[in-house]
N, CA, C and O atoms as a GROMACS GRO file, in nm:
protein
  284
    1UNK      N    1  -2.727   7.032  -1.241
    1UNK     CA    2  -2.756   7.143  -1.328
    1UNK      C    3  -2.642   7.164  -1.426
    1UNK      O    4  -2.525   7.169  -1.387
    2UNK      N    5  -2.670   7.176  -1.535
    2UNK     CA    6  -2.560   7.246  -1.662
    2UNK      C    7  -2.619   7.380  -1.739
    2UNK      O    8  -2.732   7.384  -1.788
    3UNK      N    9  -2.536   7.477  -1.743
    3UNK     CA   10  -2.526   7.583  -1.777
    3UNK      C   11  -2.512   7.599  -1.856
    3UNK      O   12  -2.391   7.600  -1.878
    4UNK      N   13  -2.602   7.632  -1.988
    4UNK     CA   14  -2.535   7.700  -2.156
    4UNK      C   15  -2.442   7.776  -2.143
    4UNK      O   16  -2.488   7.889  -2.126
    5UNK      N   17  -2.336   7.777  -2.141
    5UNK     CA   18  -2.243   7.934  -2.182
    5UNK      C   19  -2.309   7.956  -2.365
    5UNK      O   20  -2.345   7.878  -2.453
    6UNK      N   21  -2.296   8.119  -2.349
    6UNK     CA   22  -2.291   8.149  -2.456
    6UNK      C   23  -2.177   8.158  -2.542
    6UNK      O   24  -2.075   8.217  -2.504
    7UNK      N   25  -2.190   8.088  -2.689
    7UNK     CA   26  -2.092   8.072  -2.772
    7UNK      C   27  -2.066   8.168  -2.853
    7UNK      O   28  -2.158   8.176  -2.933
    8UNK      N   29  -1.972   8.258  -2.876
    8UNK     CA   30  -1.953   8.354  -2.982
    8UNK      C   31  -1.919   8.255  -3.129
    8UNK      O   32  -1.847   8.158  -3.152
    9UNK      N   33  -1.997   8.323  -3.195
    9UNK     CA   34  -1.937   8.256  -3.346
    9UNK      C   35  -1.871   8.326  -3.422
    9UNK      O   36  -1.868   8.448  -3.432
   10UNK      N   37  -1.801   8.223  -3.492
   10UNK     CA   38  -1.686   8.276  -3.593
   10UNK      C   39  -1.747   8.339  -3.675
   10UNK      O   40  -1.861   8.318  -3.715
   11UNK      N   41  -1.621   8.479  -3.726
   11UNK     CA   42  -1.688   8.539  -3.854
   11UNK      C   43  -1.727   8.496  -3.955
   11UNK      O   44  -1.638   8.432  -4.012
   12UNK      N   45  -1.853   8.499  -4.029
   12UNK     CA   46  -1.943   8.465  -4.171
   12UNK      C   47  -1.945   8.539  -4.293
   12UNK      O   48  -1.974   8.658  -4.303
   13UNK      N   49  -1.919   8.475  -4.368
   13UNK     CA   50  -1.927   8.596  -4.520
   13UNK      C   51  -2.038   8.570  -4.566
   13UNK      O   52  -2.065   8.450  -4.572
   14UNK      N   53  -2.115   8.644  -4.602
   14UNK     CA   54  -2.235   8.648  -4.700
   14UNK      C   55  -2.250   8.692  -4.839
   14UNK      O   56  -2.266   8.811  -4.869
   15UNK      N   57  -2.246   8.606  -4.915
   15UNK     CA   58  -2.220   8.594  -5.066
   15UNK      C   59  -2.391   8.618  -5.149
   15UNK      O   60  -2.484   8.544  -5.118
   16UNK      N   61  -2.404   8.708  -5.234
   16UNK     CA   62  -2.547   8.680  -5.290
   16UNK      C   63  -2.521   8.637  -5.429
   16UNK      O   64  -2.447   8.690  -5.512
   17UNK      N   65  -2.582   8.551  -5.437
   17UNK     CA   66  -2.565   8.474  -5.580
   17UNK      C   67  -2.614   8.517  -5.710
   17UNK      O   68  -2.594   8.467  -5.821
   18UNK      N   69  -2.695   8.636  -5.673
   18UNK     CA   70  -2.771   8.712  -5.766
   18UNK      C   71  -2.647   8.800  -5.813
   18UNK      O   72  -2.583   8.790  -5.918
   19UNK      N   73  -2.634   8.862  -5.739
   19UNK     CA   74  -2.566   9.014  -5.762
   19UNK      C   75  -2.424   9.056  -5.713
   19UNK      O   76  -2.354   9.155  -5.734
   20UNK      N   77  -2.405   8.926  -5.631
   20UNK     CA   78  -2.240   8.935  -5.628
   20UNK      C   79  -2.185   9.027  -5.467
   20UNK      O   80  -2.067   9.027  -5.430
   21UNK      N   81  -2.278   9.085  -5.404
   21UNK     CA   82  -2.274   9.143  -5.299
   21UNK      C   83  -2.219   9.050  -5.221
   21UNK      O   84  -2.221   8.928  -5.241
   22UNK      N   85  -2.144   9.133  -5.086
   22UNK     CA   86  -2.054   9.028  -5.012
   22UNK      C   87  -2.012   9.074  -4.889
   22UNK      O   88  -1.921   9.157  -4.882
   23UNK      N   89  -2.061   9.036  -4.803
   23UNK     CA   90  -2.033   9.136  -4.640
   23UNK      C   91  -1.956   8.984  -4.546
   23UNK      O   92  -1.994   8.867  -4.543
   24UNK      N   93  -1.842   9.048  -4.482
   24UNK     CA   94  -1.821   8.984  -4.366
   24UNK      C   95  -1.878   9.050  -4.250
   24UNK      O   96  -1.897   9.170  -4.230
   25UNK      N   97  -1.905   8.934  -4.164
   25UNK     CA   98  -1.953   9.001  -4.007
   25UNK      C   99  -1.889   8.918  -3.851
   25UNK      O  100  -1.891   8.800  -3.815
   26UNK      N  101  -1.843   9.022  -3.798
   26UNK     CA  102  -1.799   8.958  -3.701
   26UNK      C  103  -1.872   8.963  -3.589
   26UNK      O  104  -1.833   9.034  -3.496
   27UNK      N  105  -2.031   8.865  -3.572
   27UNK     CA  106  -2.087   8.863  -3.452
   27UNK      C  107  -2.056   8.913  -3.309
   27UNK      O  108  -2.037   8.807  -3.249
   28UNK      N  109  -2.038   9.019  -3.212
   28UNK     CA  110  -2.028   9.024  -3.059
   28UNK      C  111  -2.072   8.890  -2.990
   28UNK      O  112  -2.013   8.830  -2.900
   29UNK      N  113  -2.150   8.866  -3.030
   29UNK     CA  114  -2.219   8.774  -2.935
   29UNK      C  115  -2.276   8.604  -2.962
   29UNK      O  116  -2.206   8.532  -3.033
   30UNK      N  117  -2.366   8.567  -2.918
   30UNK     CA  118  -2.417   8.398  -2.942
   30UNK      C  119  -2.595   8.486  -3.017
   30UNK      O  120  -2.674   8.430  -3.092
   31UNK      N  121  -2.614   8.670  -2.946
   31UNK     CA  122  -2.767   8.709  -3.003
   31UNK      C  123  -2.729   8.775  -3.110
   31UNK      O  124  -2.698   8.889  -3.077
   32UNK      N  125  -2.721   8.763  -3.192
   32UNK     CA  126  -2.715   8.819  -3.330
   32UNK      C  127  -2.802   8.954  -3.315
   32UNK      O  128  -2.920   8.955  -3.282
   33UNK      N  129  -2.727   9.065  -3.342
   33UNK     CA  130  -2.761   9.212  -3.375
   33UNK      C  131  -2.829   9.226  -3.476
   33UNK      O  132  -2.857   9.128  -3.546
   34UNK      N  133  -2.882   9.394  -3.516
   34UNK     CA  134  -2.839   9.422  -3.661
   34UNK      C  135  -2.741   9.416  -3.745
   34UNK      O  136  -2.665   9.504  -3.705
   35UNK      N  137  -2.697   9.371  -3.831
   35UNK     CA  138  -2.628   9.401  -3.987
   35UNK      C  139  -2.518   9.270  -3.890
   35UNK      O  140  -2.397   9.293  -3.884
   36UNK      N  141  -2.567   9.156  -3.829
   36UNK     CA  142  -2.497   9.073  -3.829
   36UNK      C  143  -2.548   8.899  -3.871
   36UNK      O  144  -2.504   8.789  -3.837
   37UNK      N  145  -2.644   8.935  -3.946
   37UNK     CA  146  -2.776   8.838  -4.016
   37UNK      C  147  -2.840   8.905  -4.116
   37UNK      O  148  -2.886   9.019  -4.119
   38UNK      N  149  -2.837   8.810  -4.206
   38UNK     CA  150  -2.943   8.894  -4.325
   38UNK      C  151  -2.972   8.722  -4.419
   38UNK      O  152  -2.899   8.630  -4.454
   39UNK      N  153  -3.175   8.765  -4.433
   39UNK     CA  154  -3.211   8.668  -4.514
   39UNK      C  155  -3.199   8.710  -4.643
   39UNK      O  156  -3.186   8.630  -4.735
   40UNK      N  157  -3.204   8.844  -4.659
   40UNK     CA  158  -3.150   8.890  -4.795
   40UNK      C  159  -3.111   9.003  -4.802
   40UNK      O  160  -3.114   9.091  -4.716
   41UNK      N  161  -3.045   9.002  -4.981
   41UNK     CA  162  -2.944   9.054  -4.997
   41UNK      C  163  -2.977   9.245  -4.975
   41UNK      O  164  -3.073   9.315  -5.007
   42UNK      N  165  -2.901   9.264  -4.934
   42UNK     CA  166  -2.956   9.397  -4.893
   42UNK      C  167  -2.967   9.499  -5.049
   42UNK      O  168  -3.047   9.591  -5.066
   43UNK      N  169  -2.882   9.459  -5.131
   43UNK     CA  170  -2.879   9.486  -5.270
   43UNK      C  171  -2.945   9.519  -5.367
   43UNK      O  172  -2.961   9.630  -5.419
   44UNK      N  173  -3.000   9.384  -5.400
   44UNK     CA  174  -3.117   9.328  -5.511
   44UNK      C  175  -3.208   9.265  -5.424
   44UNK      O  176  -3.313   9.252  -5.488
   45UNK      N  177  -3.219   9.221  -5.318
   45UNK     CA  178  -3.356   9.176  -5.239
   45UNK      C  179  -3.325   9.038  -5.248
   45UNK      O  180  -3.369   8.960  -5.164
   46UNK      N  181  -3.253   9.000  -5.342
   46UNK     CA  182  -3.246   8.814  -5.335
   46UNK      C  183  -3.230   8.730  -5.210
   46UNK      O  184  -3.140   8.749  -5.127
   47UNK      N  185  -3.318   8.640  -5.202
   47UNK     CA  186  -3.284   8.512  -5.068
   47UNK      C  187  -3.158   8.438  -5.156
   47UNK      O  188  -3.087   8.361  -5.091
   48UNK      N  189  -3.144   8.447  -5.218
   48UNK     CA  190  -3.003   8.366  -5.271
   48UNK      C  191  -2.861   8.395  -5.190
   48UNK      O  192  -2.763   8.429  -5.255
   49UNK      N  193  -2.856   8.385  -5.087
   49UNK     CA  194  -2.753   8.442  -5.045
   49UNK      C  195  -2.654   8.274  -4.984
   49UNK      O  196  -2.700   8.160  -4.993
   50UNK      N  197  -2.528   8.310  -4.929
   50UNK     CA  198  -2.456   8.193  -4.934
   50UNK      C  199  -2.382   8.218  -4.829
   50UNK      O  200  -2.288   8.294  -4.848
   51UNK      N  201  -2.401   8.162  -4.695
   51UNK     CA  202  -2.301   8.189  -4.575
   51UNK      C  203  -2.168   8.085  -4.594
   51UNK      O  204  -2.140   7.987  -4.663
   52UNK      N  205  -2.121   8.149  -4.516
   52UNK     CA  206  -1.984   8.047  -4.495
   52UNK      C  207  -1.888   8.132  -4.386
   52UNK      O  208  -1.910   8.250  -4.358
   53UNK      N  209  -1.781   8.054  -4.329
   53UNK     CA  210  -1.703   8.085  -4.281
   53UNK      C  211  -1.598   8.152  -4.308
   53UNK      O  212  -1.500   8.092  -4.353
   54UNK      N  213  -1.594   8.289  -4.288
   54UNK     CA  214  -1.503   8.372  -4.326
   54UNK      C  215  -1.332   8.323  -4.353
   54UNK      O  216  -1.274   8.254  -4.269
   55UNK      N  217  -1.276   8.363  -4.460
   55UNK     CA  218  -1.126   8.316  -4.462
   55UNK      C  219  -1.047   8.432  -4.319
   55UNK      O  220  -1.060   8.537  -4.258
   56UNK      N  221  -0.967   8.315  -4.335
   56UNK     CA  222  -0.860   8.429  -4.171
   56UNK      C  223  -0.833   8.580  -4.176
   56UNK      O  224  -0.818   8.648  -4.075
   57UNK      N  225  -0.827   8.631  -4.317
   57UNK     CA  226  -0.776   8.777  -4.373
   57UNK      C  227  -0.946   8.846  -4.324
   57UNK      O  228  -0.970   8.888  -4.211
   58UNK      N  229  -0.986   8.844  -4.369
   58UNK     CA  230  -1.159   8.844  -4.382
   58UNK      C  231  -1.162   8.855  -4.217
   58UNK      O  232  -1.144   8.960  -4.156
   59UNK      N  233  -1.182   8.755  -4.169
   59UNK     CA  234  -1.235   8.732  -4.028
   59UNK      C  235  -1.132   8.851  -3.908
   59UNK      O  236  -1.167   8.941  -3.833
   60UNK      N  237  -1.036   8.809  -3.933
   60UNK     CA  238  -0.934   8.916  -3.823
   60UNK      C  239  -0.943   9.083  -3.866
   60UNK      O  240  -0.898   9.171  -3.792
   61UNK      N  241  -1.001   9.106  -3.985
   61UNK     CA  242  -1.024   9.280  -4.055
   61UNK      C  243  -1.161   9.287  -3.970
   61UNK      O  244  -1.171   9.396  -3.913
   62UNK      N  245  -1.289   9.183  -3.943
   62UNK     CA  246  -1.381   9.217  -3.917
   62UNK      C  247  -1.374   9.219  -3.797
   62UNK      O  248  -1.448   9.282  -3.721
   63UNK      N  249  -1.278   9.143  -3.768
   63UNK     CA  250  -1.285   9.141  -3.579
   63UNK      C  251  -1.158   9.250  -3.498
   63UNK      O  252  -1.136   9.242  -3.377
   64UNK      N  253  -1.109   9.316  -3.561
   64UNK     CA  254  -1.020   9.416  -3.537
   64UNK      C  255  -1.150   9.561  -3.559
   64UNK      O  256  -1.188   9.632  -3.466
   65UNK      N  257  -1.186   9.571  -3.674
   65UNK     CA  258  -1.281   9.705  -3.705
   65UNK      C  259  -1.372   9.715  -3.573
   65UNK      O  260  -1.390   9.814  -3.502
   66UNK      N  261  -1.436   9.558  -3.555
   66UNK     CA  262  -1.559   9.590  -3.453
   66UNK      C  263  -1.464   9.643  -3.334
   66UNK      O  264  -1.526   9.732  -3.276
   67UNK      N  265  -1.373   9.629  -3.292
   67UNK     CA  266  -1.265   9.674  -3.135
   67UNK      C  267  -1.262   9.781  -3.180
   67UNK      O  268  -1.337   9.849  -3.110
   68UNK      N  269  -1.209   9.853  -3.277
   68UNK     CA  270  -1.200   9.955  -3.266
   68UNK      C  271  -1.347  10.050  -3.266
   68UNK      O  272  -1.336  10.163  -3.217
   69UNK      N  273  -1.416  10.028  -3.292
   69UNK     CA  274  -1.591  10.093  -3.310
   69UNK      C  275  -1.642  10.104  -3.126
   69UNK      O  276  -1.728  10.182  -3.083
   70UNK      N  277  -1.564  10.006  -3.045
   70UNK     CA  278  -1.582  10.046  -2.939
   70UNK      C  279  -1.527  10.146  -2.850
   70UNK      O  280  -1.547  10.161  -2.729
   71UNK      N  281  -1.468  10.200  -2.915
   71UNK     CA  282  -1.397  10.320  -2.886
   71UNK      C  283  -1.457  10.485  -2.887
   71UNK      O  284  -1.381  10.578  -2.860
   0.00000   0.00000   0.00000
């Protein structure tokens, strides 16, 4: 038998190509929440949007805010 562990993923920036909107998110988990996925832009409505891997400044602000929200 082998066991999935669940994988946390690294923080993602979401870029919309329309309108310039731009959220980092720092997933809890491997199940994606609310406001930690979006097919579009919450903005202008565009699917144009552009994931990627958050830069280190970016990623450690989003993953410090969510610790503290558990509070």
């Amino acid at each position: 038998w082998r066991i999935a562990m669940p994988i946390k993923p690294h923080p993602m920036t979401y870029v919309c190509e329309d309108c310039g909107w731009k959220k980092t998110v720092a997933p809890r988990s491997d199940a994606l929440g609310p406001g930690e996925w979006f097919a579009r832009c919450p903005a202008c409505g565009s699917e144009a949007l552009t994931l990627r891997r958050a830069d280190a400044l970016a990623g450690a602000m989003v993953e410090w805010l969510a610790w503290l929200r558990r509070f």
